[in-house]
KEDREN-880822 format. One record per residue (C-alpha): residue in one letter; x negated, y negated, z. Coordinates in steps of 0.1 Angstrom, whole numbers, padded with zeros to 4 digits, always signed. Example, Ala and Ser with C-alpha at 12.3 -4.5 7.8 and 13.67 -1.06 7.14 Angstrom:
2
A-0123+0045+0078
S-0137+0011+0071
//
This chain:
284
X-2880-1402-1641
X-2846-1424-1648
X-2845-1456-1660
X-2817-1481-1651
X-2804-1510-1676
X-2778-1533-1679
X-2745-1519-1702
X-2750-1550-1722
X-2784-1541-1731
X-2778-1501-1746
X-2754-1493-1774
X-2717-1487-1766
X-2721-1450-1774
X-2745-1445-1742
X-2720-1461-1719
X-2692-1436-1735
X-2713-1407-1730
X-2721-1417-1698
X-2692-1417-1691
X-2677-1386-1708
X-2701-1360-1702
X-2703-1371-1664
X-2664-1366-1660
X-2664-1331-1678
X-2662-1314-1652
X-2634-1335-1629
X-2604-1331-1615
X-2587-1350-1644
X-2595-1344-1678
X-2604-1379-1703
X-2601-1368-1734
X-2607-1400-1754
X-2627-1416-1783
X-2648-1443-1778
X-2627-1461-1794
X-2599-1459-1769
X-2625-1457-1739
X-2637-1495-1742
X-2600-1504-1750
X-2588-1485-1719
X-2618-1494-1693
X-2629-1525-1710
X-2595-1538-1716
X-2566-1546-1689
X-2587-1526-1665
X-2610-1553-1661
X-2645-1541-1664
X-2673-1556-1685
X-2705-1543-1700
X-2726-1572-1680
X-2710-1559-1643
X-2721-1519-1651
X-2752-1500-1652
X-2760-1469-1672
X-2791-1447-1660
X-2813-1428-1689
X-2834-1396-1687
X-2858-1402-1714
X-2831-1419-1739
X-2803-1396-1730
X-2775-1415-1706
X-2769-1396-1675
X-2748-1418-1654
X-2733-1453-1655
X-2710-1474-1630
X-2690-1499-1641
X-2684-1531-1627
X-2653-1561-1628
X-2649-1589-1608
X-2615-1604-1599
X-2599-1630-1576
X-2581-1596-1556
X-2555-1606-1528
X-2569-1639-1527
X-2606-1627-1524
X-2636-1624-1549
X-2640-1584-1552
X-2663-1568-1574
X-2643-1536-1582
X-2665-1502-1592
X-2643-1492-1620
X-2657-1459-1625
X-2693-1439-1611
X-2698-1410-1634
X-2733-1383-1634
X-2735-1358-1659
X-2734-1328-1636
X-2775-1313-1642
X-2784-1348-1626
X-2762-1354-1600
X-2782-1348-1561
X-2813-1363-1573
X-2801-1401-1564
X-2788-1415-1593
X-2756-1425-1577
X-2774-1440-1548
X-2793-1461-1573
X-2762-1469-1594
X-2743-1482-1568
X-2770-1499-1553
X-2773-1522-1586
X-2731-1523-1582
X-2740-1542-1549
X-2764-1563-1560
X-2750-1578-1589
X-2719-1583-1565
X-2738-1603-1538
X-2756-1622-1572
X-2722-1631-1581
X-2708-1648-1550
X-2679-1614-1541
X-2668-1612-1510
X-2656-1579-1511
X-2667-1541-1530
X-2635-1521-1539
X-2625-1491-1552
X-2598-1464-1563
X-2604-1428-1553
X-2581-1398-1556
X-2574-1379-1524
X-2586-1344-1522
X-2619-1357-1540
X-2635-1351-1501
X-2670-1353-1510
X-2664-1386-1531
X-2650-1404-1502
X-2675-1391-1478
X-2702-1405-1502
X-2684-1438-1503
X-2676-1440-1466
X-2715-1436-1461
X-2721-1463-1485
X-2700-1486-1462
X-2666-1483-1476
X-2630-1477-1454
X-2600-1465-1466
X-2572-1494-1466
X-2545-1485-1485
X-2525-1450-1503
X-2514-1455-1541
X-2489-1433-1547
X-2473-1426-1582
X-2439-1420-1591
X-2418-1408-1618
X-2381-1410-1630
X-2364-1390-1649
X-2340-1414-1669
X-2309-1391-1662
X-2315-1384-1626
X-2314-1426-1623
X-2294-1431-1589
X-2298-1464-1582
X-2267-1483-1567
X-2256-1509-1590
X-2228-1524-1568
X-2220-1553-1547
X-2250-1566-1573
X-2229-1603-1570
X-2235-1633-1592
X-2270-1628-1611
X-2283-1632-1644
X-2304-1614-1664
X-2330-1633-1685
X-2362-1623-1709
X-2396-1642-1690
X-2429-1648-1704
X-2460-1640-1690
X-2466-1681-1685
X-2426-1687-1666
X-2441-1652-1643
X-2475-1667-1637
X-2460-1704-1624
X-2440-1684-1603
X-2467-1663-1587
X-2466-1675-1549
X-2439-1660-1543
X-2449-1622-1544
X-2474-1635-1521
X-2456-1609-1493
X-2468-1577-1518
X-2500-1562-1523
X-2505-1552-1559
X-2526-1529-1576
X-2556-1540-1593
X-2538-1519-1626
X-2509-1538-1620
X-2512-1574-1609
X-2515-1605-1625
X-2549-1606-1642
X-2547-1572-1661
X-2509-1584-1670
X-2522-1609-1685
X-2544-1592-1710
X-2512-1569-1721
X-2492-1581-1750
X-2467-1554-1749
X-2455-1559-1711
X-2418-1571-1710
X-2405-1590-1680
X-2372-1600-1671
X-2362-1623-1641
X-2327-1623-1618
X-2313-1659-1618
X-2287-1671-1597
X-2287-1710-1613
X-2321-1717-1615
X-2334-1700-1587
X-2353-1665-1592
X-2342-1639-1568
X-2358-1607-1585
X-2383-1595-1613
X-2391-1568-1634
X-2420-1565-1658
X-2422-1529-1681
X-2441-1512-1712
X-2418-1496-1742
X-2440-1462-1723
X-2421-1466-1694
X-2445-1477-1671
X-2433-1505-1647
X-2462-1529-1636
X-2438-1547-1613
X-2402-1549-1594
X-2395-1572-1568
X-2366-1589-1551
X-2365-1620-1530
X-2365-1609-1490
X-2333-1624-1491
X-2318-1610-1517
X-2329-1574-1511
X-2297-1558-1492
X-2279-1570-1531
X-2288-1542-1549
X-2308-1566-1573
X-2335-1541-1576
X-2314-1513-1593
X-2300-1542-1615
X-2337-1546-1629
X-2346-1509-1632
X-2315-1504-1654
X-2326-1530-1676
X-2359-1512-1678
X-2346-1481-1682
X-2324-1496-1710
X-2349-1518-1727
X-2375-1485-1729
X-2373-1457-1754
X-2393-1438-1728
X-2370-1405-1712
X-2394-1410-1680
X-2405-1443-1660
X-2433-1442-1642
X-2442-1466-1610
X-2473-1467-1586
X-2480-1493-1556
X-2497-1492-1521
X-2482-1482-1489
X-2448-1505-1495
X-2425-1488-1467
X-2391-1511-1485
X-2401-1500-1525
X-2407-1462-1513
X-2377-1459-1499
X-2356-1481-1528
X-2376-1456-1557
X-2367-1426-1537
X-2329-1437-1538
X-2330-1445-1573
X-2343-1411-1585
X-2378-1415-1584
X-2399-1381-1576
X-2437-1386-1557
X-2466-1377-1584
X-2490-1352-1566
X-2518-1373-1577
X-2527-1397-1553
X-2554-1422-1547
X-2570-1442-1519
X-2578-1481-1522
X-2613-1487-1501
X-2629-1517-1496
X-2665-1526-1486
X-2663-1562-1470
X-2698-1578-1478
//
C-alpha cells in the first residue's frame, strides 16, 4: 500500500531520498548532498516543494516527481522536473499515480501545457511518456569547446562595442530573442535567480545588435545576434569575450534544434556532447 503527499507536507530528507535512491541505478550518476540537491533542483531549475509529490511505503519514500510552473514560450507549462522510483517499486504503478497528481495540480493551476526533458536512448522512458500523452518537439543538444581549439572568425567584426549588462538592461530588452527558442535551463526566468551569470551586449550607438550571457564555469546560458547583423561575425566577438572573461579551459553550450547556432558553434570549435535530450510537451 503507498501513500501519496504533497513535498510540502514530508521532511526535505524524504524528497532527497526519493530522489537519490530512485536514480541509483540511471544512466547518469547524482552524486550530491541534500544540501546541493534543493540548491540544484529547487533553485534556477525552477521546481517547488508545493508542485511535487513524493509516494511512501510505510514511512520509507519510494518515488517523488517534481513539479514547476513557468510562463514557457509564451505559454503556462507545468514542467515535470524529475520522476524518480526506487528500483524494488517501480511496475507496481507508482509512476502512473505520480504523474497523475503532476496533471492534476497542472489543470488546478490554470497550465496550458505539461513538459519535459528526456535523454535519448532512455527508450522505455519516452515510451512511458508518449503513452501518457506526450510528443517529442524539440532535440537539446550539448556542446563543448575546448578554449584552444576556439576557431571562431573574428574579422570583418566592423564598428561594435562591447559593454558589461545587467540582468534588468537584458530583461527590458527581452522581445527581441522572441525569433529563438530557449531552454527552460537557460532562459529568462532561471537567469534571473543566478547571481553569478555575466552578460555583455554588442552596441553599435545605442542600438544592441548581439548578446552574450556566461558563468566563471564556462557554461554559456545565451548568444545571440541580431538577424541583421549575423553575416558580421558579431557572434565570435561575444564568445571571445566569454572565453576571456572565464577561468574555465572548456565552455559548454546547449539549445534546441537552432540550424544558424549549430552551424556557427561547429565553426568556432565546438564538439557535439553524446548526451542528448528530447523536449516533449503534453498540450492540455
Amino acid at each position: 500500500m503507498y501513500r501519496y503527499i504533497n513535498a510540502s507536507e514530508t521532511d526535505r530528507e524524504n524528497v532527497y531520498k526519493a530522489f537519490i535512491r530512485g536514480f541509483s541505478d540511471y544512466m547518469i550518476r547524482f552524486d550530491m548532498n541534500q544540501e546541493d540537491f534543493f540548491r540544484r533542483f529547487f533553485g534556477p531549475d525552477g521546481n517547488e516543494l508545493a508542485l511535487s509529490f513524493v509516494a511512501l511505503s510505510g514511512d520509507e519514500p519510494v518515488g517523488v516527481v517534481l513539479g514547476g510552473i513557468r510562463d514557457f514560450d509564451g505559454v503556462k507549462t507545468m514542467r515535470c522536473g524529475a520522476l524518480s522510483i526506487v528500483p524494488e517499486h517501480r511496475g507496481k504503478g507508482v509512476s502512473d499515480r505520480l504523474l497523475e497528481l503532476h496533471l492534476e495540480t497542472a489543470k488546478d493551476r490554470g497550465c496550458r501545457q505539461l513538459f519535459l526533458e528526456v535523454i535519448r536512448g532512455n527508450d522505455r522512458a519516452v515510451a512511458f511518456y508518449e503513452k501518457k500523452g506526450y510528443e517529442k518537439i524539440y532535440d537539446l543538444h550539448y556542446y563543448t569547446l575546448d578554449k584552444s581549439d576556439f576557431s571562431g572568425n573574428l574579422s570583418s567584426v566592423g564598428y561594435a562595442e562591447l559593454k558589461e549588462m545587467s540582468f534588468a538592461d537584458l530583461h527590458s530588452l527581452k522581445e527581441q530573442f522572441s525569433d529563438i527558442h530557449l531552454n527552460w535551463q537557460t532562459d529568462f526566468q532561471a537567469m534571473e535567480k543566478m547571481n553569478d551569470i555575466r552578460y555583455y551586449g554588442a552596441y553599435e550607438g545605442q542600438l544592441l545588435k548581439g548578446v552574450v550571457a556566461f558563468r566563471d564555469t564556462g557554461k554559456i546560458y545565451l548568444i545571440w545576434v541580431d538577424r541583421k547583423s549575423r553575416s558580421r561575425h558579431l557572434g565570435s566577438l561575444l564568445m571571445k569575450k566569454a572565453i576571456d572573461k572565464t577561468d574555465s579551459p572548456k565552455m559548454h553550450i546547449s539549445f534546441s534544434n537552432h540550424a544558424g547556432l549549430s552551424g556557427f558553434v561547429k565553426s568556432s570549435g565546438f564538439v557535439r556532447d553524446e548526451l542528448s535530450q528530447f523536449e516533449m510537451y503534453r498540450l492540455l
